[in-house]
Structure formats: structure tokens, C-alpha cells
PAMIKE-80878 format. One record per residue (C-alpha): x, y, z; residue number from 1. Coordinates in pm, 1 decimal. Example, Ala and Ser with C-alpha at 12.3 -4.5 7.8 and 13.67 -1.06 7.14 Angstrom:
BEGIN
east, north, up, pos
1230.0, -450.0, 780.0, 1
1367.0, -106.0, 714.0, 2
This chain:
BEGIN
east, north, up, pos
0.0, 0.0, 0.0, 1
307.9, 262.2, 78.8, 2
638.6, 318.6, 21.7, 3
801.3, 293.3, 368.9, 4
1109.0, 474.3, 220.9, 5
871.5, 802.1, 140.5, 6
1007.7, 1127.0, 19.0, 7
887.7, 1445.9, 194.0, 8
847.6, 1793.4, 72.8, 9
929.4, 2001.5, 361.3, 10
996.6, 2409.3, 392.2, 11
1039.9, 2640.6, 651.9, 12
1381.3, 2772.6, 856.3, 13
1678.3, 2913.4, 742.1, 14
2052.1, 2936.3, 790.3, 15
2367.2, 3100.5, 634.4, 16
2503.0, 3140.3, 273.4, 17
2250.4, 3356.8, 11.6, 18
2208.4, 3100.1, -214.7, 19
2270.3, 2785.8, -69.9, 20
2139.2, 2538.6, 165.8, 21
2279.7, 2328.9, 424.4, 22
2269.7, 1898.3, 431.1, 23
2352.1, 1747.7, 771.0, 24
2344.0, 1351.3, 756.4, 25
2402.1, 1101.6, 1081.9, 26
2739.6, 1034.7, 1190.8, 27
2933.8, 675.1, 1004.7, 28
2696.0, 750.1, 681.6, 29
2821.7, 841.2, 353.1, 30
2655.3, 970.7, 68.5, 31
2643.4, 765.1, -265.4, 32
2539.2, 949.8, -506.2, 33
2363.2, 1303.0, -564.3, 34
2180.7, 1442.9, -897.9, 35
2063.0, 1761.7, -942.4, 36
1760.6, 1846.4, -1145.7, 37
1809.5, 2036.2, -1472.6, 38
1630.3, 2322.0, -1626.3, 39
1530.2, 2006.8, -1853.2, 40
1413.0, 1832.9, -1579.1, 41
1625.6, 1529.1, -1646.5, 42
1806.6, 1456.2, -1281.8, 43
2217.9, 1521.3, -1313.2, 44
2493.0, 1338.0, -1129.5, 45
2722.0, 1599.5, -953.6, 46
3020.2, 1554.2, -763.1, 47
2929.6, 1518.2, -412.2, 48
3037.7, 1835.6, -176.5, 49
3331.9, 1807.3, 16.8, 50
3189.4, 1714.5, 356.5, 51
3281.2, 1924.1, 699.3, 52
3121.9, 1837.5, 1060.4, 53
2900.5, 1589.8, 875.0, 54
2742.8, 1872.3, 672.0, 55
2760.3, 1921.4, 268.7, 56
2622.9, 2260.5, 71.6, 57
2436.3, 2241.0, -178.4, 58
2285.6, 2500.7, -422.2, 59
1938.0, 2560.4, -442.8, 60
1722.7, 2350.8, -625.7, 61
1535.4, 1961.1, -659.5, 62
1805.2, 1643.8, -568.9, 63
1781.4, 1310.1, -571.3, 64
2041.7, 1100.5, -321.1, 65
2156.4, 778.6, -226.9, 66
2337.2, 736.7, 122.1, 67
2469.4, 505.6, 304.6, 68
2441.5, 400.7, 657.2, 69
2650.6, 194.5, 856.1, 70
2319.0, 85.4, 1085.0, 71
2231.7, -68.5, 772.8, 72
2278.9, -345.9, 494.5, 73
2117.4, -188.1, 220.8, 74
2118.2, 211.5, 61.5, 75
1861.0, 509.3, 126.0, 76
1716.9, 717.2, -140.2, 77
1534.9, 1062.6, -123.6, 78
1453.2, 1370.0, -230.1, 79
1519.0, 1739.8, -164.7, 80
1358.2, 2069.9, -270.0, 81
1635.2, 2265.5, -105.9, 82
1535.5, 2678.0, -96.9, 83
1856.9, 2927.5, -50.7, 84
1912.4, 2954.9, 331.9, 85
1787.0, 2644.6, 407.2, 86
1894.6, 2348.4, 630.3, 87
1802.2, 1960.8, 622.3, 88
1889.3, 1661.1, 785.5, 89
1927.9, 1312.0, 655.2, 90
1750.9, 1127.7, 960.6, 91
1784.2, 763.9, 1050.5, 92
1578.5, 577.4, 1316.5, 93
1566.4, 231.3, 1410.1, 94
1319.5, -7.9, 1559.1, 95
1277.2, -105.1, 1869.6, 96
1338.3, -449.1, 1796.2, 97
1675.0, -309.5, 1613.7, 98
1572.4, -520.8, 1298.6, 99
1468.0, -234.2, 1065.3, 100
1643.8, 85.0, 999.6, 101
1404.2, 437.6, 827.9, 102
1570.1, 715.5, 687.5, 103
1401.5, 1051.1, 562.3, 104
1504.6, 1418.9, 511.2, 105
1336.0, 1650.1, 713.9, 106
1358.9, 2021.7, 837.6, 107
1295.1, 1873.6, 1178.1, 108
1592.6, 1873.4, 1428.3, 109
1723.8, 1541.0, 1570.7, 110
1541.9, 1448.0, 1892.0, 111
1313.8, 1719.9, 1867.2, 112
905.7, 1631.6, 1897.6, 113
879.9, 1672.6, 1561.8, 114
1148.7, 1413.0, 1466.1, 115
1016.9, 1157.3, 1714.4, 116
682.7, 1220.9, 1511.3, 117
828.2, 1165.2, 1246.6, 118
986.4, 792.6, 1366.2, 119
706.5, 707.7, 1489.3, 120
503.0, 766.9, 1147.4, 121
769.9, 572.8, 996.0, 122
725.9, 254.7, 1243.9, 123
325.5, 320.7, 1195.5, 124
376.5, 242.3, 818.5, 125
530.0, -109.8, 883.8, 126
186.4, -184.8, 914.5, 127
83.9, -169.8, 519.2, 128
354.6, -437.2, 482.1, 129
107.6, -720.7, 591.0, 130
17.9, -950.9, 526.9, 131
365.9, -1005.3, 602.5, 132
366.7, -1033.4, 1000.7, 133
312.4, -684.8, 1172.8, 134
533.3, -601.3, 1487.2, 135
381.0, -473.6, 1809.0, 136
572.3, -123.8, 1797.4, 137
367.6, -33.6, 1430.5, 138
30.8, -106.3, 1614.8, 139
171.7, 106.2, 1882.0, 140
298.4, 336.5, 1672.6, 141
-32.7, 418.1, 1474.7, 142
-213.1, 363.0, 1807.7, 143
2.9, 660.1, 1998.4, 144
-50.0, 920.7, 1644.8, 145
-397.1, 868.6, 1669.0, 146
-432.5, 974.4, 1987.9, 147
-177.6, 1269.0, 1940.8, 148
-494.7, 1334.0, 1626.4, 149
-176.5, 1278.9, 1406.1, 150
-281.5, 1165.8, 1015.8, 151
-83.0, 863.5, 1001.1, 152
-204.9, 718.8, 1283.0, 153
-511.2, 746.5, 1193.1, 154
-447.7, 603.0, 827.1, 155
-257.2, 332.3, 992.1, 156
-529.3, 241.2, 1242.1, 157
-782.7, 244.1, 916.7, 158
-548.8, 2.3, 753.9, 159
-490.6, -249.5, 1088.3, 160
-943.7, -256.2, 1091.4, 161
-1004.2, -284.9, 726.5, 162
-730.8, -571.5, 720.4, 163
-773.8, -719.2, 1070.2, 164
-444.8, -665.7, 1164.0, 165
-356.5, -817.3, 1522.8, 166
-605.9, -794.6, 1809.1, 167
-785.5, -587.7, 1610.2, 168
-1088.5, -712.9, 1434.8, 169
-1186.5, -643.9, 1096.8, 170
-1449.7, -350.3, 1121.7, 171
-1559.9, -171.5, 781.8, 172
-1716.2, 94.8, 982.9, 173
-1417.0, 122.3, 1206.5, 174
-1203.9, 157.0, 891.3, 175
-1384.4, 411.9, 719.8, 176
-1411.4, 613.7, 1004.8, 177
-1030.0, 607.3, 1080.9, 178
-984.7, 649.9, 670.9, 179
-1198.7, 947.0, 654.6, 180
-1020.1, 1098.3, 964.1, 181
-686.8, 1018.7, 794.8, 182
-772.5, 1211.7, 472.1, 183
-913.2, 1539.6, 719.5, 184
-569.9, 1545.9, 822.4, 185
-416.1, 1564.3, 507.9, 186
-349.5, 1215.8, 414.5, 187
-460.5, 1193.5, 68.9, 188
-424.5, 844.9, 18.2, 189
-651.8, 763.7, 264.7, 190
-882.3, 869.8, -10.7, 191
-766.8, 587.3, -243.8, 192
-815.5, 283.1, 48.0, 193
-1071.4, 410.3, 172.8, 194
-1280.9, 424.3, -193.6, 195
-1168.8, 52.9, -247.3, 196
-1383.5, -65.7, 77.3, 197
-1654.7, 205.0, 34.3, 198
-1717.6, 220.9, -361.9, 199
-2104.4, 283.7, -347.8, 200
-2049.0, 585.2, -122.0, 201
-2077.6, 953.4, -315.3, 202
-1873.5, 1087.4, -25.7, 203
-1616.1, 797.7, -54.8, 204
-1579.5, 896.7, -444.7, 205
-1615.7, 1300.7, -348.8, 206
-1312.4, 1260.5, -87.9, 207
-1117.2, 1034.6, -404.5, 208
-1163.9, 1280.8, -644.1, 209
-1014.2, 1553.8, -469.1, 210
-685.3, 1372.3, -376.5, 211
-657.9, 1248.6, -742.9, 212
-698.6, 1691.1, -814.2, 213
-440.2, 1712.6, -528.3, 214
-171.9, 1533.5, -713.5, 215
-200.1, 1199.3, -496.0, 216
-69.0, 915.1, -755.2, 217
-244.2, 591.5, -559.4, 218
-599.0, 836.2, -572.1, 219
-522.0, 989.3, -908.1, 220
-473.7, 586.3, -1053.0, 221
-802.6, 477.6, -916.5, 222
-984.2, 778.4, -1007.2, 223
-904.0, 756.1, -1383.3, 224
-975.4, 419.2, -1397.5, 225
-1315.3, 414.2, -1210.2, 226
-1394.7, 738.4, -1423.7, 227
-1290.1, 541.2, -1785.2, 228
-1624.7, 322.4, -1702.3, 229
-1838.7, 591.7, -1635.3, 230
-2148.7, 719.0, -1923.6, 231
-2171.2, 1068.1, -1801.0, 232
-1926.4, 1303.2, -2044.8, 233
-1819.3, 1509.3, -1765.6, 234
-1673.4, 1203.7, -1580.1, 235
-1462.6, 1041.9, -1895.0, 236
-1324.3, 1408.5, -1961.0, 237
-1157.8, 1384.6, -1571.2, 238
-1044.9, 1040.1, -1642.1, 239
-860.5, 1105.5, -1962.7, 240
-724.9, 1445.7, -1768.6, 241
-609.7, 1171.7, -1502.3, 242
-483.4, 978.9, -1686.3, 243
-303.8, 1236.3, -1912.7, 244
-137.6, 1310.2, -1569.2, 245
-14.9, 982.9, -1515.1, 246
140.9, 936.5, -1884.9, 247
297.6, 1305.3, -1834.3, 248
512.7, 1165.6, -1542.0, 249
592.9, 838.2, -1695.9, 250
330.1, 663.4, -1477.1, 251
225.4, 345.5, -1728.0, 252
-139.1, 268.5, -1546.5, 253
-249.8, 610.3, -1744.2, 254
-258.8, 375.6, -2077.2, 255
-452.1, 130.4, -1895.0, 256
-736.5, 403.2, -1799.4, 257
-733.6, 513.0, -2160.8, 258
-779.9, 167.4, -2258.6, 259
-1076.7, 121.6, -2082.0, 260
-1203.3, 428.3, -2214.5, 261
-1155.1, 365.7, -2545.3, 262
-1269.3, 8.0, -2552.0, 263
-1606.3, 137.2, -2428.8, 264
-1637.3, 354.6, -2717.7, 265
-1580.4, 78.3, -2953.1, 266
-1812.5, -134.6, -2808.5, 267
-2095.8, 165.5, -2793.0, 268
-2004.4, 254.6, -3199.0, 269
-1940.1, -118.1, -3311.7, 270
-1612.8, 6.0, -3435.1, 271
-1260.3, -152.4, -3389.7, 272
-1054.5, -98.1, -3123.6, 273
-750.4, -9.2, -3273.5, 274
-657.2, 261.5, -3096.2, 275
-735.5, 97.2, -2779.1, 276
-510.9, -166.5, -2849.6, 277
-213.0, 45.4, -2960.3, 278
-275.3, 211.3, -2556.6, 279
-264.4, -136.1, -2399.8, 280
22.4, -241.3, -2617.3, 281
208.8, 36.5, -2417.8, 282
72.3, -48.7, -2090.3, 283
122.6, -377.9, -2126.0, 284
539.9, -363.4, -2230.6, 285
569.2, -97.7, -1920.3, 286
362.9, -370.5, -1665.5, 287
484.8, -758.7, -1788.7, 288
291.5, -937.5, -1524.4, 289
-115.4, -863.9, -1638.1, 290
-319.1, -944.5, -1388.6, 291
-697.8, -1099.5, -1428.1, 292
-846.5, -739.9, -1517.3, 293
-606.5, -669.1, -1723.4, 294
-612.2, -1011.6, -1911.0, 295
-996.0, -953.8, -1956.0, 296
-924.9, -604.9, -2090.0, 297
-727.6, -747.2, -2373.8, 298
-951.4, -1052.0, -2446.7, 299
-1212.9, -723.9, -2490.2, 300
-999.4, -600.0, -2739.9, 301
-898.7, -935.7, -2894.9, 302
-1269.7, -955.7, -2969.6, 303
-1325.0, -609.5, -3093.7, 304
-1002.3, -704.4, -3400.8, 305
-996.6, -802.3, -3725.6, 306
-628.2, -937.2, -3863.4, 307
-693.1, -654.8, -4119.9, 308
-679.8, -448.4, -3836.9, 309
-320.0, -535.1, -3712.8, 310
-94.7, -326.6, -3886.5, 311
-331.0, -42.9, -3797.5, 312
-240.6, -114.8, -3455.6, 313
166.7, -119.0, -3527.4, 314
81.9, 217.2, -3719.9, 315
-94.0, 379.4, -3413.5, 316
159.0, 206.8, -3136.3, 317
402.3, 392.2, -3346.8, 318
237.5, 763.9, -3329.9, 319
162.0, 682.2, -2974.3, 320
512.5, 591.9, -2857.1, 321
643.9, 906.3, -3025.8, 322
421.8, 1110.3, -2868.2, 323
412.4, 989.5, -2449.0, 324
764.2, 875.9, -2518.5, 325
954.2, 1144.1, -2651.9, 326
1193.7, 1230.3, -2392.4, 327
1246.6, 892.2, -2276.8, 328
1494.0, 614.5, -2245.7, 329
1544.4, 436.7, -2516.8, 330
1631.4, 38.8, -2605.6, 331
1832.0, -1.3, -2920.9, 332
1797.9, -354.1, -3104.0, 333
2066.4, -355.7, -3350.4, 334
2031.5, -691.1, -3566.2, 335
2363.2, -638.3, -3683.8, 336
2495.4, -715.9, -3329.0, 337
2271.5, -1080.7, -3436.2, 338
2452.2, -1179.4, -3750.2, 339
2597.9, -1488.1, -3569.7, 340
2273.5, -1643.5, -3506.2, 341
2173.4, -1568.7, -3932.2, 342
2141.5, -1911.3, -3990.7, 343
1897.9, -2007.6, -3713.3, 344
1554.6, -2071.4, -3816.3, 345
1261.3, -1798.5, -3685.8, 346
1508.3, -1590.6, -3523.3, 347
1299.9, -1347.8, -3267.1, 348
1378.5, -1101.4, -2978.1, 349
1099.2, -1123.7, -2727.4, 350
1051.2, -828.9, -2479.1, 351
903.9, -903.6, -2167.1, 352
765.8, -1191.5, -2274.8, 353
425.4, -1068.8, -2429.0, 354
591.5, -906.7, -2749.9, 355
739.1, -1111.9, -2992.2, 356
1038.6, -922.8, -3258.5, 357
1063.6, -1124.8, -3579.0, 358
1443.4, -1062.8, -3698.3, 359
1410.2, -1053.0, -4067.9, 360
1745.6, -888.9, -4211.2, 361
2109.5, -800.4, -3984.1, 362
2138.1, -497.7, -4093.7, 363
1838.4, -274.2, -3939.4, 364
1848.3, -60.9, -3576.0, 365
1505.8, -78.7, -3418.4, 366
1442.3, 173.9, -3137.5, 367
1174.5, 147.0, -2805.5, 368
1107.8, 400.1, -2626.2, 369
1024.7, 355.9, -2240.4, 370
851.1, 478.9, -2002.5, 371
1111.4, 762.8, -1815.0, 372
1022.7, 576.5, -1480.1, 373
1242.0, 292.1, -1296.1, 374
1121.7, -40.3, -1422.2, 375
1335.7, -389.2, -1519.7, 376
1280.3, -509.9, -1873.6, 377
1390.2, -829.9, -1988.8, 378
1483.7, -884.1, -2368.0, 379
1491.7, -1289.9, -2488.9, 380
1708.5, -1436.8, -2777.4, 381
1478.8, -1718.4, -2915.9, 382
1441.0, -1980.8, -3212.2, 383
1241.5, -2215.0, -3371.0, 384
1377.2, -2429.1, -3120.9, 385
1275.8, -2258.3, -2845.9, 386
1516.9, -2010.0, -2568.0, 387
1841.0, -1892.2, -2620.6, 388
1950.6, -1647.3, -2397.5, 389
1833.9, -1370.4, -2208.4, 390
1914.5, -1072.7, -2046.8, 391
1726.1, -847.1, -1751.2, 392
1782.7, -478.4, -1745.9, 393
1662.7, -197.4, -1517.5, 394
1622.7, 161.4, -1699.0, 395
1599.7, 443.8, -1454.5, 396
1408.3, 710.6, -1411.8, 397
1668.9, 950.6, -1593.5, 398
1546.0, 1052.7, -1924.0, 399
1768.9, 971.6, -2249.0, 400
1907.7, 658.8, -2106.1, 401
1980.7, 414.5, -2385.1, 402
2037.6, 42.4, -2359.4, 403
2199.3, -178.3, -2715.9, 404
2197.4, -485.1, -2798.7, 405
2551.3, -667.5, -2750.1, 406
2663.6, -1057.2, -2755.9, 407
2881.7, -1162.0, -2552.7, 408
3144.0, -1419.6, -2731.3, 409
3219.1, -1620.2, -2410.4, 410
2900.8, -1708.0, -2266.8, 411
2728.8, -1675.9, -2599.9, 412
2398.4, -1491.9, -2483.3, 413
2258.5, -1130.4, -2520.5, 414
2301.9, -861.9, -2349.5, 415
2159.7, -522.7, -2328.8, 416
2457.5, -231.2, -2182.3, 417
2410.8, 73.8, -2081.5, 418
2562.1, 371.2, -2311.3, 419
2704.2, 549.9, -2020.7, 420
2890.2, 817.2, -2266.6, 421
2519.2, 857.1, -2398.6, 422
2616.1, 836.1, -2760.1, 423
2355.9, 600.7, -2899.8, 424
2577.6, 306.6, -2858.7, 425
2696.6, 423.1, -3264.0, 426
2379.1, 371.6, -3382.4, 427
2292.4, 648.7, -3658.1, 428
1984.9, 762.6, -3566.2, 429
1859.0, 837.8, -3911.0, 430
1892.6, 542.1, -3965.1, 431
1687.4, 377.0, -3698.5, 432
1305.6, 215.6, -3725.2, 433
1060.4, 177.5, -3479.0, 434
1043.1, -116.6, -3325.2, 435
657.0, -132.3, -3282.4, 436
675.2, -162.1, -3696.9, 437
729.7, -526.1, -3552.2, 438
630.1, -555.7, -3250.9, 439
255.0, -680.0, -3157.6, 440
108.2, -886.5, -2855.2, 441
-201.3, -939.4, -3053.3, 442
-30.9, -1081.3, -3407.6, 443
């Protein structure tokens, strides 16, 4: 349900140098990495400040870190909006039973009330992790907020009765009360559970609609996809504008919304669903693992196709991908990288299993771009004989990343690198063709 690792937007206080602000992190922590956003908006790797009394300055403006911390076995990341004048700290707080470790940043002062708010919102969380088992200090936690009238214990204490959660019954009413509490306080995703226990209710729908218009991603999601069902015009105009706001920060459930949409229409003009399907094929390549909705969605569209209709589809995938996708990273399939493999019979790349690459000629470069948002892809040499190799890539969330095809010799598999000097791997662009020309999950 949430992101225990959150990111928090914070302003307020100041300190010294016009122009700069002011990062203090724990003591035996170091920091990893640090990008600064661009006037582009594409995040920036910078050389990390030279430290002094465990503080670093930084010019204004939005970051993006990883740290390290010696409490624990794994990195932090975060973000910072940092204002000139300004001073953070990188928090860290463990659990009581010493087997988890939170970090944040924060304008909030170490062992001040606000920080100990803070930790204990961040133990309160561990609660959305069930059904994995819940530890007594999260009940606590959320137990202690609430009473304090804090948000996230009251969200918490919604999610421990709408699930059950230890010696706590399941209570509907109970939930919803503690939900609708939770979103008072400023908790917009209370909006989101609480409409997935309470769909029937206009004020359930009322409270979901304005945290999808406040920017909340979980409310936003549900919004545009409960709206994409709707008959009334005034409804399917906010759930393409949700999910236009999904697809404008890379978020892939926005293509599922429009889907929906645009399935509907088909069905209501008895017309073919073409550009519905070019949407899913997108949603689809950015979410491998469909689940049961989402297989029904494309059996809808299956139904609403005629094979005349296919390279329609490729056509509009095409104008699609260029443009959501503009900006984003991009996966190079160079077939002259394949010319080993020439005399194999049905020689294919598959791309997250679902869409299937017949390789035709070695000499083409076939570009895909993808979604500007982290997310592992996984590209598949096969034959008419079945697998050959594979290879499982994450692209980040900076934009113009670019991943090529490359075999390697010894192990004699693919492989998709990274262009770190971000110069298209060689590839002359001109001379590169989309790849949904060939691509199609419904061929």
C-alpha cells in the first residue's frame, strides 16, 4: 500500500550562505550518489560536496540522493527541494526491535518532537507491509498518532481494521471512520483505500476525487480508472485528464485508464478498437505481469479485431510511442549485433515476454522508447527451437538513457549495456526504425 522509504516535501527555517542550503546527515553515513535536477528536468549526477562536521552545501534547487548508513545493509534514497538559506537533515531511526532501519530528510531537528513524530510515522507504516507479520511497535505506533490526532495514525489504524491486523478485528465501519479521519488530516491516500472498501459511497468517491486533483498518484490511478467506465461526459473528460497526468510523469497505469475508455467507445459505436489496443500495447510492455483485469481487458480488445486491423495497430503504437515517449529512455535492437545467429531458423527477440520481434534482415536498428520511470525489462534471444539467452535490465528514471543490444562471445547470450557516454551506442539515428513496426502482442 506505501512506500516505507517516502520522500517528503518540507519548507520552513533558514541558515547562512545567500544562495545555498545546508545537508547534515548522521554520523558513520556516507553519501552515494547526488543528482541535481536540470532546467530540462532530467536529474544530473554531480560531484558530491566536500563534507565538513558531517554537513555538505548544496545550491538551491530539486536532488535526488543515495546514502549510506553503517546501521544498515542496504542504501537510502530521497529527495530534496532545497530553498537558498535552508537546512536539512538526513535522519535515521531504528526499531525497537533493532531489525529495521528508516531514513528521511526533514527540516525537523534530531530528537526534537517533531522528529520523534516523524519515527514514529515511519514505524506506523510497517503496518501496510502485511500480510507479512506486523510487529507490536507499528500497532503502537499508529495507536500513539492517533491519539496525538496525528494523520498517520489514523491512516494506519484504518489500515490495521479494514485488514484485521492483530487484536484488532476487521471492522468496515471502524475503517472508514479512521480512513476518513486520515484524509481530514491531510493524508490523501486515505482517499484511495478508503474508496476501495466504500465504492457505493458519493462521499467515498467526493473525498477520491479531490486527492486524485491534489496530485495523490495511488488516488489519481483509481480515479481515472473508475472514471474510464463511467457514461456521463463530464466524468470520462476527468479520467482522460487523469490519466493524461499519469502518462505526463511516466506513470504506465495512465494507458490502462485510456484503454478502458476507449474500448467502451468501440463497443458503444461497433467500431474496432484499434486505438485501444495500440494504448494497452504500451501499458502492457511498461507492466509484464497482467493481472486478471487486465487479461480480460485485452480478451475485450482481442474480440473487438480483425487481422486486417493489425498493422493499424503497429501504425498507431508507433504515433503513440512518439508522442508519451519522446523524452524517454530508449532500447536499441541492432540486428547487426545478431549476424551470428543468421542461420537459425525464426530468429525473434521477445521483450518481456508478451511481445514477440521477428528478426528478418542483420542490418536494421530498431528503437523502443520507455517509459522515463524505474522499471526492469527483460529482452529474450529465441528460435524455432525454443530459448536462447536472455538478459534483464533496469532503466531508470533519468530521461535519455539508452540500452543496445551486444553478444557476448564467451558465454554466448545477449546482453543489453548501458551507453554510459550517452552516444547512442553508434547507432545512426537516421537510420533507426521503430520497433513497434514489428512488434505486436495481438499478431
Amino acid at each position: 500500500m506505501y512506500k516505507t522509504l517516502s520522500s517528503i516535501a518540507l519548507m520552513g527555517a533558514s541558515f547562512t550562505a545567500l544562495g545555498q542550503g545546508v545537508v547534515e546527515f548522521p554520523a558513520h553515513a556516507y553519501f552515494e550518489e547526488i543528482k541535481k535536477k536540470s532546467i530540462h528536468g532530467v536529474y544530473e549526477t554531480i560531484k558530491i560536496p566536500k563534507s565538513k562536521k558531517r554537513k555538505i552545501k548544496l545550491p538551491a534547487g530539486e536532488y535526488k540522493y543515495r546514502i549510506s548508513l553503517q546501521s544498515s545493509s542496504s542504501d537510502f534514497e530521497g529527495e530534496i527541494n532545497i530553498k537558498d538559506g535552508e537546512k536539512f537533515y538526513i535522519h535515521n531511526a531504528i526499531t525497537p526491535d533493532r531489525k529495521r532501519v528508516f531514513s528521511w530528510p526533514s527540516k525537523s531537528e534530531p530528537r526534537s518532537d517533531a522528529f520523534n513524530i516523524e519515527s514514529k510515522a515511519h514505524f506506523c507504516r510497517g503496518v501496510f507491509q502485511y500480510p507479512s507479520p506486523v510487529q507490536d511497535y507499528s500497532i503502537d505506533a499508529c495507536i500513539e498518532l492517533k491519539e496525538k490526532e496525528n494523520g498517520v495514525g489514523y491512516l494506519g489504524m484504518g489500515y490495521i481494521y479494514d485488514k484485521g491486523i492483530g487484536k484488532h478485528g476487521a471492522s468496515r465501519g471502524k475503517a472508514i471512520e479512521n480512513y476518513t479521519a486520515a484524509f481530514q488530516k491531510g493524508e490523501l491516500e486515505a482517499a484511495a483505500a478508503n474508496f476501495l472498501i466504500d465504492r457505493n459511497s458519493d462521499q467515498a468517491l467526493k473525498m477520491l476525487d479531490e486527492a486524485a486533483s491534489k496530485g495523490n498518484q495511488w488516488a489519481t490511478e483509481i480515479a481515472a480508472l473508475h472514471f474510464a467506465n463511467s457514461d456521463k461526459q463530464e466524468e470520462l473528460d476527468k479520467s482522460r485528464t487523469y490519466s493524461m497526468t499519469l502518462l505526463d510523469k511516466g506513470i504506465a497505469s495512465g494507458y490502462k485508464s485510456l484503454t478502458w475508455m476507449l474500448v467502451n467507445d468501440a463497443i458503444k459505436n461497433d467500431s474496432p478498437a484499434i486505438e485501444a489496443a495500440a494504448h494497452f500495447n504500451l501499458f502492457s510492455l511498461h507492466s509484464p505481469r497482467l493481472g486478471y483485469y487486465e487479461k480480460n481487458l485485452k480478451k475485450h480488445i482481442e474480440t473487438l479485431l480483425l487481422s486486417s486491423d493489425l498493422d493499424k495497430v503497429n501504425d498507431k503504437t508507433v504515433e503513440l510511442a512518439n508522442h508519451y515517449l519522446s523524452n524517454a529512455n530508449k532500447i536499441y535492437i541492432d540486428t547487426s549485433k545478431l549476424s551470428k545467429y543468421k542461420d537459425r531458423k525464426e530468429l525473434s527477440i521477445s521483450i518481456n515476454d508478451d511481445f514477440s520481434m521477428p528478426i528478418k534482415d542483420f542490418s536494421s536498428v530498431y528503437v523502443l522508447p520507455v517509459s522515463k520511470l524505474d522499471g526492469y525489462f527483460r529482452v529474450t534471444l529465441n528460435d524455432s527451437e525454443g530459448f536462447l539467452s536472455e538478459d534483464t535490465f533496469k532503466v531508470a528514471d533519468s530521461s535519455g538513457e539508452v540500452f543496445c543490444t551486444f553478444i557476448n562471445e564467451r558465454a554466448d547470450s545477449i546482453e543489453m549495456i548501458k551507453d554510459t557516454e550517452n552516444n547512442n551506442c553508434g547507432v545512426e539515428i537516421e537510420k533507426t526504425v521503430s520497433a513497434w513496426t514489428l512488434l505486436n502482442q495481438y499478431m
